[in-house]
C-alpha positions in Angstrom: 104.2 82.5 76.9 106.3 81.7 79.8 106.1 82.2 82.9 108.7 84.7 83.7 107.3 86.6 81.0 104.4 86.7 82.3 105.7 88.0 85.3 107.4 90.8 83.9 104.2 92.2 82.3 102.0 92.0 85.6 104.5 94.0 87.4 105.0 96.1 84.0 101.3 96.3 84.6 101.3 97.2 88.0 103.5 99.9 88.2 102.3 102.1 85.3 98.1 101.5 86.2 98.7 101.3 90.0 101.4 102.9 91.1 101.8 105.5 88.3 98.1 106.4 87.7 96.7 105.5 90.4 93.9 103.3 89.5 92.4 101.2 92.0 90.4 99.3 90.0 93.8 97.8 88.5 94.7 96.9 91.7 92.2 95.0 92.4 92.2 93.2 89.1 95.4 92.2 89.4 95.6 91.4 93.3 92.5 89.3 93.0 89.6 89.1 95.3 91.3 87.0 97.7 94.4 89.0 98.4 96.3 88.9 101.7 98.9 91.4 103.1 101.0 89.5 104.9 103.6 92.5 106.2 100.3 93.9 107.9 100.6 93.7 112.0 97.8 91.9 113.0 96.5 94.6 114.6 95.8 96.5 111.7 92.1 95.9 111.7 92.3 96.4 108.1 94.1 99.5 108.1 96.5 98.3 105.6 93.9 96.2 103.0 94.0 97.4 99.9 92.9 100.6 99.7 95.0 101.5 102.8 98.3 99.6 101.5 97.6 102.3 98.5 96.6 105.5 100.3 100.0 105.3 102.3 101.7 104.5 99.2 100.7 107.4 97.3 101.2 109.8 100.1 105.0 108.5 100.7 105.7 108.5 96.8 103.8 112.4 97.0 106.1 113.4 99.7 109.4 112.2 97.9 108.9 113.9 94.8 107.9 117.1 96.5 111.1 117.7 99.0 
């Protein structure tokens, strides 16, 4: 399989477990143990690790589809 491929079906992945049903265990599954966010400020104190990164998610994609 190549890589591109592979690609595509992680994000495939990642959008229908994490973002559409919510499933935190995905995310972590497929963001690994060692993940990183990078866009964080660095005073985030870990505001914005996972978890976080996904709670604000949810609540902006929650708030579009309801207006």
């Amino acid at each position: 399989m190549d890589t591109l491929y592979q690609n595509k079906n992680v994000v495939t992945r990642f959008n229908k477990e994490v973002i559409e049903q919510c499933n935190f265990d995905s995310f972590r599954e497929i963001m690994g143990d060692e993940f990183v966010n990078m866009t964080a400020p660095p005073t985030s104190n870990g505001a914005l690790t996972e978890c976080g990164i996904l709670s604000m998610m949810f609540c902006a994609l929650r708030s579009q589809t309801l207006q």
